[in-house]
C-alpha positions in Angstrom: 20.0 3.2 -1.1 19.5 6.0 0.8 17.3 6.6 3.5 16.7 10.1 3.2 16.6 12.8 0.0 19.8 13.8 -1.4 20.5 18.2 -1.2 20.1 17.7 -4.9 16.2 15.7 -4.5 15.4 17.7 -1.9 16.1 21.3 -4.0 14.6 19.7 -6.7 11.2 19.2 -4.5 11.5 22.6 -3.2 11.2 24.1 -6.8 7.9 22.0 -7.9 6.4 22.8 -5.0 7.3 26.1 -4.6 4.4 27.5 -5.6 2.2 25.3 -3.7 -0.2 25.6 -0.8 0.0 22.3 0.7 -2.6 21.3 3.6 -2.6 23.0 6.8 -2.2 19.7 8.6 0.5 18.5 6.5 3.4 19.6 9.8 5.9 17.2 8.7 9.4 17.5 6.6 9.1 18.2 2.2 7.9 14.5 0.6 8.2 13.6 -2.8 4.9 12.3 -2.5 3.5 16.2 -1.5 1.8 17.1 -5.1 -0.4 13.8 -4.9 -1.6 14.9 -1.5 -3.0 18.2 -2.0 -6.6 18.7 -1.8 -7.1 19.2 -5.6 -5.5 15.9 -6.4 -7.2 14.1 -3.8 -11.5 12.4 -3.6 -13.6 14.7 -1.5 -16.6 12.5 0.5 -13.8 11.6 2.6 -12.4 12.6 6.3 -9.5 11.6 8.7 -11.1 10.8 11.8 -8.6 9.0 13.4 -4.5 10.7 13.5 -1.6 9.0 14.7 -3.6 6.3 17.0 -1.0 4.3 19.6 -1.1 0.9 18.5 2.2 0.1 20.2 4.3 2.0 22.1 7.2 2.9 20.2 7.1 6.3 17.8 6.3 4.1 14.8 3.4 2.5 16.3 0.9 5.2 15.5 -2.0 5.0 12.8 -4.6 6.8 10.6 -7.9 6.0 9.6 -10.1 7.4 6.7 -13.8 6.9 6.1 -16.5 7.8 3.9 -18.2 11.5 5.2 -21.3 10.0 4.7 -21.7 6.5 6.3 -24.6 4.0 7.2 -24.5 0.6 8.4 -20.7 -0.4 9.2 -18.7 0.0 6.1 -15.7 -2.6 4.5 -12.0 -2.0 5.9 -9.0 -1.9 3.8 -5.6 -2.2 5.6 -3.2 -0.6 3.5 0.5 -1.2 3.8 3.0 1.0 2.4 6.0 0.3 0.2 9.8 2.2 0.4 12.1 -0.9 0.9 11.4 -1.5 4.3 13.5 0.9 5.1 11.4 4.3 4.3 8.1 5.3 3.9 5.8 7.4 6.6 1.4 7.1 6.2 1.1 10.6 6.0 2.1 10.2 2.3 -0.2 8.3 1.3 -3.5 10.5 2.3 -4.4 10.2 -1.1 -4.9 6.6 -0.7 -6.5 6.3 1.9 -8.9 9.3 0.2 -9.1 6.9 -3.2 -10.7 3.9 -1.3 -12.6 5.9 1.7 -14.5 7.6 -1.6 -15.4 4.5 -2.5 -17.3 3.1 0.3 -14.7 1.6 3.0 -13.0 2.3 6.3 -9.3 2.6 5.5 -6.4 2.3 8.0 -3.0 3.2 7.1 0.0 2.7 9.9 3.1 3.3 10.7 5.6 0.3 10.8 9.4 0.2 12.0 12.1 0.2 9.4 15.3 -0.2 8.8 18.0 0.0 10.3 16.0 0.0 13.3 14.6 -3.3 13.0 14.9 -6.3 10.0 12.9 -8.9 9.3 10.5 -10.1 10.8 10.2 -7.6 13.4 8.0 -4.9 10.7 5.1 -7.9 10.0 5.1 -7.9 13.4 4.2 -4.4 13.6 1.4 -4.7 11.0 -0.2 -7.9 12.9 -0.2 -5.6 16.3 -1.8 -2.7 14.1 -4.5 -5.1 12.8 -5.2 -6.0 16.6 -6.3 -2.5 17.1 -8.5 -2.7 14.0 -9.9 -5.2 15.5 -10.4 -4.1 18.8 -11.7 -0.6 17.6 -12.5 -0.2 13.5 -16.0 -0.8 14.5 -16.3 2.8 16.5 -15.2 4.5 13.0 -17.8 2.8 11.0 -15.7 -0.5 9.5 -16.8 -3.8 9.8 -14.2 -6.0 11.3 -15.5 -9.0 9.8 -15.5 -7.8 6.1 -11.7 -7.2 5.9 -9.5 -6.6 3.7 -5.5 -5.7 3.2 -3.7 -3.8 0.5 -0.2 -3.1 -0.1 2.4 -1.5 -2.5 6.3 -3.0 -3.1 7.4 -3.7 0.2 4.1 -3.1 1.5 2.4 -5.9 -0.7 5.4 -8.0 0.6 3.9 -7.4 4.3 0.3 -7.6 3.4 0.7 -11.1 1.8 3.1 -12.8 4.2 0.2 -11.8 7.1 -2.4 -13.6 5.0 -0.5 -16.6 4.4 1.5 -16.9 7.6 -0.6 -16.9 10.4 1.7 -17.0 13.3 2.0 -13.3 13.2 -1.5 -12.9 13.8 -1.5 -15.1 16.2 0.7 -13.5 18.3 -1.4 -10.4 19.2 -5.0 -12.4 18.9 -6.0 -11.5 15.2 -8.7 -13.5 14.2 -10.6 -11.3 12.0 -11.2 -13.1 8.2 -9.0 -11.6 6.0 -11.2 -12.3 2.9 -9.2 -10.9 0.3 -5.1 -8.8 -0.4 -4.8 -6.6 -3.0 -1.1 -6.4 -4.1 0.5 -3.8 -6.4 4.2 -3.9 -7.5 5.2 -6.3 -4.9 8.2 -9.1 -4.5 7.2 -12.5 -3.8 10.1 -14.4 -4.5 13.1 -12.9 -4.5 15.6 -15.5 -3.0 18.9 -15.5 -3.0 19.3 -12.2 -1.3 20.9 -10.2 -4.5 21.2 -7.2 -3.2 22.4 -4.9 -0.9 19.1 -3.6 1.0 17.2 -6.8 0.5 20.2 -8.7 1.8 20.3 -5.9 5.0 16.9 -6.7 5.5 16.7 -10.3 5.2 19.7 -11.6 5.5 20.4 -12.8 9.2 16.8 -14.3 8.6 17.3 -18.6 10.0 15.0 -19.6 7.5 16.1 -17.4 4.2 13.3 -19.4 2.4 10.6 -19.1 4.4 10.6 -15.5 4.1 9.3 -15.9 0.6 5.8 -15.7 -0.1 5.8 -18.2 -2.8 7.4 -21.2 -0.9 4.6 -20.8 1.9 1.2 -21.1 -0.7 -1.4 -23.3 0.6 -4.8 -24.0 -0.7 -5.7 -22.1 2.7 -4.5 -18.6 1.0 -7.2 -15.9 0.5 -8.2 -15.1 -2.8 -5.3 -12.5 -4.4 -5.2 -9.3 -6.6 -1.8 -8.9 -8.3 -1.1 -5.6 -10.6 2.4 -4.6 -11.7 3.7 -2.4 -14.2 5.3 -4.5 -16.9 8.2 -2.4 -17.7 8.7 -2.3 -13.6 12.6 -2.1 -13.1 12.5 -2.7 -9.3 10.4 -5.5 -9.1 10.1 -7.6 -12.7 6.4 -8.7 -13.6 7.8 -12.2 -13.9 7.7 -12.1 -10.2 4.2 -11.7 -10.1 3.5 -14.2 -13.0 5.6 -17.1 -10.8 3.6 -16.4 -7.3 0.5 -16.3 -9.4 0.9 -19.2 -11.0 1.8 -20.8 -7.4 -1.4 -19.7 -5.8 -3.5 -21.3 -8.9 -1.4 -24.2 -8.7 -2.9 -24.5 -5.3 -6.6 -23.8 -5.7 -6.4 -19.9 -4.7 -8.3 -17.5 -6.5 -6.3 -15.0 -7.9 -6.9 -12.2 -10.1 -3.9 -10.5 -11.9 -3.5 -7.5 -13.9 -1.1 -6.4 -16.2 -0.4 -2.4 -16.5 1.2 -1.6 -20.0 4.5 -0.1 -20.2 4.3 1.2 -16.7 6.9 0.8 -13.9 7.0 0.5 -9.9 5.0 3.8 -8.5 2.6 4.0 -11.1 0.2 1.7 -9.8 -0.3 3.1 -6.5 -0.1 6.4 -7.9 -3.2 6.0 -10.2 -5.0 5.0 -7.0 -5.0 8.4 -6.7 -7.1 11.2 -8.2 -4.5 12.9 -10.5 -3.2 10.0 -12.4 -6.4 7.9 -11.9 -6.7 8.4 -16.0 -3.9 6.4 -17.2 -4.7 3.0 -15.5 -8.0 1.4 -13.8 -6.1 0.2 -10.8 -8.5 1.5 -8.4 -11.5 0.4 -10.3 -9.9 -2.9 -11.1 -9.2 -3.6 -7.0 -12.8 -2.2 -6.0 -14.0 -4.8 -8.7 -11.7 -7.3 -6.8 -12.8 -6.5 -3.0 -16.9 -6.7 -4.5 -16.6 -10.0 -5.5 -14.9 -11.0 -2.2 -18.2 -9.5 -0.1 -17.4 -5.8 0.1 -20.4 -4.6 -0.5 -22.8 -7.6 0.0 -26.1 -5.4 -1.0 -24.0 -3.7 -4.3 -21.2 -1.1 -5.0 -22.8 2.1 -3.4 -19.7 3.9 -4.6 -18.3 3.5 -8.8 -15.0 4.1 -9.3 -14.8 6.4 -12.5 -11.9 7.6 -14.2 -11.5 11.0 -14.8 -10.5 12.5 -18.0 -6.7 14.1 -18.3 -6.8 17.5 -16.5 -4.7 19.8 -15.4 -5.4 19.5 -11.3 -2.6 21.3 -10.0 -0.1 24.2 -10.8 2.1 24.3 -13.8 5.2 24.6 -11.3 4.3 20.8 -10.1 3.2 19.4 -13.6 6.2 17.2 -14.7 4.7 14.5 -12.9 6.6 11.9 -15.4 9.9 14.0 -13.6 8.6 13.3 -10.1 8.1 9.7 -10.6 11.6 9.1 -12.1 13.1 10.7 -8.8 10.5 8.0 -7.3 12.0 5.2 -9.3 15.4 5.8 -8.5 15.5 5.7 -4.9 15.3 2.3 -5.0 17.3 -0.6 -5.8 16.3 -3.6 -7.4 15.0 -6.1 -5.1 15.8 -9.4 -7.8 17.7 -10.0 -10.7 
């Protein structure tokens, strides 16, 4: 796979968006991800106040934070970890994210992590637990509340999120010892050895320990409660991977809630986080729901998640949106037979 847009993806891009103003802060190379990140697509309520903050010293190492414009006492945090295969994905494209869930009441922190080639595993959980050090050390001064915490990921990025909740060695290593009192999990791989293919097996593959890499083989009863989502027609990632690591964490005494997304696939999911495609699934809704009955908002929801109606939000160049996502889709590999 990849790591970059073919000529072909990239002209492709060029054309939808061609006719599109995209944000005046947006200084950074054509995404796919561009239509879902322009200000008509996105919550308003909602501000970046923090940009590329150093939590490390490499290029990678920087971090964003959203909150709600509007904030009283200290407000929930959501980590959110980004999917692309470990081995692509940048935080800037997923703004509307980080919008979605700052509309809705928390603190939201999206970083940077190395990738590869650059690095393998484990050196990217690494990242993240260094990342959550400086949440630690300085959510508070943005309005979150270190000790109501919570993480989110998508694909590769719901990979990262749940091996730092149930392997706490990585935490450990740069003096995490916030609560993590709940992950929320969309379209991610939990157990997905043997190594089948060739970016998983690049990624994993000089691991010592092949198995221990694997979410499912390190369950304990000390695992904090779980959301899973997937699409069930998901090509990448096969709901049956959810269903087995579910199953696990019940087998074990771990709450976990799971939802089932009819006849979607891999990017829906975090897609309908989003204002534009928040119609077709109650993802966000369903994972607000989640973090409330974890102690988000101990006093009540101030903020209801409500799912627009099908609109027209942005130009007729950009609408195939079902085109977009299949260029999404086939950028990556399958990660298990």
């Amino acid at each position: 796979m990849p790591n970059s847009f073919s000529l072909s993806r990239r002209t492709m891009l060029a054309g939808l968006l061609a006719s599109v103003v995209l944000p005046a802060a947006s200084a950074h190379a054509v995404s796919i991800m561009d239509p879902f990140n322009l200000p008509a697509a996105m919550d308003g309520g909602t501000a970046k106040v923090v940009t590329d903050a150093a939590y490390g010293s490499g290029p990678r190492h920087k971090l964003d934070v959203y909150a709600p414009t509007e904030i009283g006492a200290l407000a929930p945090v959501v980590f959110f970890i980004y999917g692309g295969g470990w081995s692509r994905g940048e935080k800037y494209e997923y703004q509307f994210v980080g919008q979605a869930l700052a509309a809705r009441g928390f603190v939201v922190v999206i970083a940077d992590y190395r990738l590869y080639p650059e690095v393998a595993y484990p050196d990217f959980l690494y990242d993240s637990a260094a990342a959550l050090s400086w949440v630690q050390d300085n959510i508070a001064t943005y309005g979150g509340d270190p000790n109501r915490l919570f993480l989110a990921g998508h694909s590769a990025g719901a990979y990262n999120a749940v091996m730092l909740a149930l392997d706490s060695s990585f935490l450990r290593e740069f003096g995490v010892t916030m609560a993590i009192n709940g992950v929320a999990a969309l379209s991610g791989p939990y157990d997905f050895y043997p190594f089948e293919y060739g970016e998983v097996r690049d990624v994993f593959g000089k691991a010592p320990n092949p198995e221990g890499t694997q979410p499912i083989s390190l369950v304990t009863s000390e695992a904090p409660p779980m959301y899973l989502a997937t699409g069930t027609t998901d090509p990448i990632v096969r709901m049956q991977n959810t269903e087995r690591f579910a199953q696990k964490l019940k087998d074990s005494g771990v709450w976990v809630t799971t939802r089932y997304y009819e006849g979607f696939g891999h990017m829906e999911p975090v897609l309908a986080m989003g204002a534009m495609w928040r119609w077709r699934m109650p993802v966000l809704e369903d994972m607000v729901a989640f973090f409330q009955m974890f102690g988000a908002f101990p006093s009540g929801v101030p903020y209801v998640a409500v799912a627009p109606e099908p609109a027209e939000q942005l130009p007729e160049a950009v609408a195939p949106m079902e085109q977009i996502v299949e260029q999404m889709n086939a950028m990556f590999q399958p990660i298990e037979q």
